[in-house]
Steps between C-alpha positions, in 0.01 A plus 500: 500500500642415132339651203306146399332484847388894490362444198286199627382644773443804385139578361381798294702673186864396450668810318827411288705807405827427204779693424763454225708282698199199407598574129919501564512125433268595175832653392350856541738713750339653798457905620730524828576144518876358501531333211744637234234644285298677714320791349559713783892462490446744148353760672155551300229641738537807286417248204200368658267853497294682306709780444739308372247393221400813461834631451696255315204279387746280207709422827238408689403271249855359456569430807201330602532311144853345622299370836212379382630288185685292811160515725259411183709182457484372853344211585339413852737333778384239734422777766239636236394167427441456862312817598230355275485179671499669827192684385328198387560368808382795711157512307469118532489588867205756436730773574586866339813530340666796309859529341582855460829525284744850443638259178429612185640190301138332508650172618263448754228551220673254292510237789133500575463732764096596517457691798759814361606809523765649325514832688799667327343420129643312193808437312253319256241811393569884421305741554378869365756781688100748455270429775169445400567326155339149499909348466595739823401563839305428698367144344639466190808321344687333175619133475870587471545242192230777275744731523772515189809591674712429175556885430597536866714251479672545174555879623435571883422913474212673652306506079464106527403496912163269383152704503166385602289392186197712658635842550816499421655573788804328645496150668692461822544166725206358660694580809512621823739792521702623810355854430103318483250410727347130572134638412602614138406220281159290602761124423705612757174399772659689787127506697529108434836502696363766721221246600711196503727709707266529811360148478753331482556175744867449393735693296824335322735696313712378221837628337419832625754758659195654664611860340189590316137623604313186487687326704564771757068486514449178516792438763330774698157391503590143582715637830231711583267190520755262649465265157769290457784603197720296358813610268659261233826635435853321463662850522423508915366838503323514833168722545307602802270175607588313232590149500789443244477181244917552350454240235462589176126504379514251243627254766272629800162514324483173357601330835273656626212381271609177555469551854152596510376221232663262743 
């Protein structure tokens, strides 16, 4: 059975999970994926911590500077543009439907996606590095465009890393490190994807190189209940009782709307 007709005949909560390949034709480069640009090809999981913050916290801010003024100009792709209308559709059917993304480039935001979670955080807020201020964990956060980053930029070092206006402590990412845990931060709604995970009627992954921990759950829990999974990927990679889509997402998705309207 396609993915059109498991979707149509398939009642109960339809649970969407993206990776960065959904945002590659948005012009931002994936993790592990093959493009030229890949992140991963640079070798920065030591980058991506905490300790690294804490250690070097004027290169943590530079380097996540020269990502995110690429990701903060992105615009949403047809895929993204299609996720929405496959949501609209879903609820028009009286149906549960949840899109749980790893992005942090808020494209799926910007598209119109409702029924959200962005489980690895936001390229588009900051946050307070001291738990327990009202800008830091566990609830709180900082529009990223508050925050005067001209000293910072004018002169990277560790003096001009950007403070929080309430106690003065540093601001890090709004960010899910490698070194962190999914139940740090109350916007990352990990008991929402916890739920979704074991209701869930259908399950159909995205631009994701199924590496991380919220895929490996919700891959597990959908095997252990015999739902059916579905993989979008144009780079082939095969997974355990997963039926493979290999065109590219912005292609796929919309087809498949159209499908489904038809």
């Amino acid at each position: 059975m396609n993915l059109a007709e498991s979707i149509r005949s398939t009642d109960g909560l339809l649970l969407v999970v993206t990776g960065a390949g959904i945002s590659l034709a948005s012009g931002i480069p994936t993790f592990r994926g093959t493009d030229k640009d890949a992140v991963w090809k640079r070798d920065v999981t030591e980058l991506g911590t905490c300790r690294y913050f804490e250690e070097e916290p004027a290169g943590s801010w530079s380097w996540y500077l020269s990502r995110f003024d690429k990701v903060l100009g992105a615009k949403p792709n047809p895929g993204h543009t299609a996720l929405v209308e496959l949501e609209q559709w879903v609820k028009g059917q009286g149906r549960e439907f949840l899109l749980v993304t790893q992005n942090i480039d808020g494209l799926h935001r910007d598209a119109g996606s409702q029924e959200l979670v962005e489980v690895h955080g936001s390229a588009q807020r900051v946050r307070c590095s001291a738990r327990g201020c009202v800008n830091g964990a566990p609830k709180g956060s900082l529009p990223r465009s508050s925050v005067d980053l001209s000293a910072f930029r004018a002169k990277p070092i560790d003096d001009n890393v950007p403070k929080c206006p309430v106690c003065g402590e540093l601001l890090r990412q709004h960010v899910l490190w490698f070194d962190e845990f999914y139940n740090e931060h109350a916007d990352y709604q990990w008991e929402r994807v916890l739920s979704a995970s074991s209701r869930s009627k259908l399950v159909l992954f995205v631009g994701t190189s199924f590496a991380v921990g919220v895929t490996e759950l919700v891959t597990s829990a959908a095997r252990q209940r015999h739902v059916p999974i579905f993989s979008i990927d144009p780079a082939g990679r095969p997974a355990p009782g997963v039926t493979l889509i290999t065109e590219p997402s912005e292609v796929a998705l919309p087809a498949l709307v159209a499908v489904l309207r038809g």
